[in-house]
C-alpha positions as CSV (number, residue, x, y, z in Angstrom):
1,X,-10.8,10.9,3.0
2,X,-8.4,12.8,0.7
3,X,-6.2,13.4,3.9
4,X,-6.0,9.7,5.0
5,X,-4.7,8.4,1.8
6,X,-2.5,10.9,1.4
7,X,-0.7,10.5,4.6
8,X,-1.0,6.8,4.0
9,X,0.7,7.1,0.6
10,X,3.6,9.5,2.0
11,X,4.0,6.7,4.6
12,X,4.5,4.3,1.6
13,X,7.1,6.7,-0.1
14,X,9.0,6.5,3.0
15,X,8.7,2.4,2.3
16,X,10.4,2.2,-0.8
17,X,13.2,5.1,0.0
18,X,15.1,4.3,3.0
19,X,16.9,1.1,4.7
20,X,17.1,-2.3,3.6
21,X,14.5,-4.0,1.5
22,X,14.6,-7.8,2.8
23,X,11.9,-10.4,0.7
24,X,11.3,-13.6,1.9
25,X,9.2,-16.5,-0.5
26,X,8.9,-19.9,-1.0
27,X,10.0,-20.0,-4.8
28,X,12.3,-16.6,-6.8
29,X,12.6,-16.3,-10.5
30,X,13.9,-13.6,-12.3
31,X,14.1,-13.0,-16.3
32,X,17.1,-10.5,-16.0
33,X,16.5,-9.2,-19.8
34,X,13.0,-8.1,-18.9
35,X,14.0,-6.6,-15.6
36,X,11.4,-8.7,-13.8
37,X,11.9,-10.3,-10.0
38,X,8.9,-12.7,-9.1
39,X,8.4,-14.0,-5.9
40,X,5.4,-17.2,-4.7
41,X,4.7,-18.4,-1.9
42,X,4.1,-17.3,1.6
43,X,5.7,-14.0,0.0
44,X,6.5,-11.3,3.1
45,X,8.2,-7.9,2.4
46,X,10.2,-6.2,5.5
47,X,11.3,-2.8,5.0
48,X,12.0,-1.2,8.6
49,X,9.0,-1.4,10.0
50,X,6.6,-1.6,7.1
51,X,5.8,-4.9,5.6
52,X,3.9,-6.7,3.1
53,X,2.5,-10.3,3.1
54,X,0.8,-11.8,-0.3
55,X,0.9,-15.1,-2.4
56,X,2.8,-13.5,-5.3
57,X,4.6,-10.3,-5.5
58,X,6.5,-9.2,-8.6
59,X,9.0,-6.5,-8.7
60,X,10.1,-5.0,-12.4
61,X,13.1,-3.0,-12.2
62,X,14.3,-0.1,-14.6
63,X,16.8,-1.4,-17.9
64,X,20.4,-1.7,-17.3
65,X,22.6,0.7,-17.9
66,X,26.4,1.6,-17.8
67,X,27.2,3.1,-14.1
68,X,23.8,3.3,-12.9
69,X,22.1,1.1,-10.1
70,X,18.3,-1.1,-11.7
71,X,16.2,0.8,-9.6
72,X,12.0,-0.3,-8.7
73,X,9.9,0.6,-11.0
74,X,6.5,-1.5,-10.0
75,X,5.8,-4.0,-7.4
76,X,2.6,-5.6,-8.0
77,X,1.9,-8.6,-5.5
78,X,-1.4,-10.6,-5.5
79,X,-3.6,-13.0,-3.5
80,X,-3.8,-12.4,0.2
81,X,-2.4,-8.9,0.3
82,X,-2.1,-7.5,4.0
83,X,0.2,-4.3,4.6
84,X,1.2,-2.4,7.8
85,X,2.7,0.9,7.2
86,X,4.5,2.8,10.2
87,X,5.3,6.3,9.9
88,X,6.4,8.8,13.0
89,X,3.2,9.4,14.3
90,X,0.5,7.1,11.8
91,X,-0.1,3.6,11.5
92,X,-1.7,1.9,8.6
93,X,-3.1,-1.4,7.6
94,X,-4.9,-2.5,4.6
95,X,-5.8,-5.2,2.1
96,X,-6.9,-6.1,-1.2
97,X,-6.7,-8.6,-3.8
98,X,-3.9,-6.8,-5.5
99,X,-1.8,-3.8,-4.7
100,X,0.1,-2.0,-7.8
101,X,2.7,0.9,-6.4
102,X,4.8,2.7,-9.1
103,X,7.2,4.3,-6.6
104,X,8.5,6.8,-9.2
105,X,4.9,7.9,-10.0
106,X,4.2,7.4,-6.3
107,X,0.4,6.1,-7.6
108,X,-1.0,3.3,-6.0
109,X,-4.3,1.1,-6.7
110,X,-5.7,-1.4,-4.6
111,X,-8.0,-3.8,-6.7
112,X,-10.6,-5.4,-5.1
113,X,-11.8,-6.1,-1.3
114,X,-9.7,-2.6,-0.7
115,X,-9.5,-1.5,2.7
116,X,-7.4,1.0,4.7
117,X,-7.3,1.6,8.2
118,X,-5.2,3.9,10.0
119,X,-4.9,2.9,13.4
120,X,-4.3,5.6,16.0
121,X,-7.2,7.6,15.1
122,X,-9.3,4.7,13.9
123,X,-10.3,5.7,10.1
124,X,-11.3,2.9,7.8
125,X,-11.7,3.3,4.2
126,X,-13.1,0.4,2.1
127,X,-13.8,0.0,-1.5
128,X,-13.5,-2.3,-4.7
129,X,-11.0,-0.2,-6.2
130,X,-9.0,2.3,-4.5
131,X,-6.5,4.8,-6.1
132,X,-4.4,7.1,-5.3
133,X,-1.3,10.2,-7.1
134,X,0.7,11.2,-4.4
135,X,2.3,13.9,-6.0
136,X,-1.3,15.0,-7.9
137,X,-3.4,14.6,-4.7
138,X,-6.0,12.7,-6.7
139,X,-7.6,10.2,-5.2
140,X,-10.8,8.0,-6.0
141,X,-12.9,5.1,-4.6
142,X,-15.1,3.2,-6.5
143,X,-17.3,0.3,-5.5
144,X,-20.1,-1.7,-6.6
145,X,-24.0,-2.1,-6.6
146,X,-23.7,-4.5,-3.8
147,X,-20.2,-3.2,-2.3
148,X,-20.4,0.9,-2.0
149,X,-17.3,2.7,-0.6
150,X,-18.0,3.1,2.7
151,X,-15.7,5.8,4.6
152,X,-15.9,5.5,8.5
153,X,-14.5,8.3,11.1
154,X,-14.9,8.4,14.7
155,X,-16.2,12.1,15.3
156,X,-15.9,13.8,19.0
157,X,-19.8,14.4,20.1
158,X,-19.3,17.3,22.3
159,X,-22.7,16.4,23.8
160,X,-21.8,13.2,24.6
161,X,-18.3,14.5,26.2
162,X,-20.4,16.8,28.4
163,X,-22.6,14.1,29.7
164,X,-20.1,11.9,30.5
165,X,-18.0,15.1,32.8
């Protein structure tokens, strides 16, 4: 479990570091004195070939300062959140209600109806509350009385190989 959302989280770092960052949204606002960007509406985030869909998404950005570029510090977006992560050999999809990604902590929590699924070797992760440190390597689940986290990896039966030879 600990190695999926790893690799799923280094595959976010690679989001928020390289290329173009392109937002499209119904409605922008911004409060440029509190260093906040909010976006509504049909919200969908394109950065190479990673992307992010949700109803809101809100982006604060560090204070200004003399010579130096505002730089992310939290993207939080909300309602409907779907994301597709591509990395060189990994591809990852999830959802939740909201997603919270501080890329300078690289920690990220997916708050309820979390799910991650990496793709090419078809491991699923779901829970109410998923977080995750990249650069601590903590990571923790947590679900509910009638929602446990449920982990789900396809395992070689060599058995089963045999029989089918």
């Amino acid at each position: 479990m600990r190695y999926l959302l790893l690799t799923f989280l280094a595959s976010l770092t690679l989001m928020a570091n390289e290329g173009k960052l392109i937002i499209d949204a119904k409605k922008f606002e911004a409060n440029d004195a509190k260093g906040v960007s909010i976006f509504t509406g049909n919200v969908k985030l394109k950065k190479a070939k990673d992307k992010l869909d949700s109803d809101r998404l809100e982006v604060y950005m560090s204070a200004k300062a003399a010579n130096k570029k505002r730089v992310p510090l939290k993207y939080i977006a909300t309602g409907n959140v779907y994301f597709e992560i591509v990395s060189q050999d990994k591809f990852y999809e999830g959802k939740g209600n909201k997603v919270i990604y501080y890329p300078n902590k690289q920690q990220y929590e997916i708050i309820g109806n979390g799910f991650i699924k990496e793709k090419v070797e078809d491991r699923k992760i779901y829970g109410d509350k998923i977080y995750i440190n990249q650069v601590t390597g903590e990571a923790k689940v947590s679900g509910t009385d009638n929602k446990p986290v449920r982990f789900i990896i396809n395992i070689e039966d060599k058995n089963e190989k045999k029989a089918n030879k």
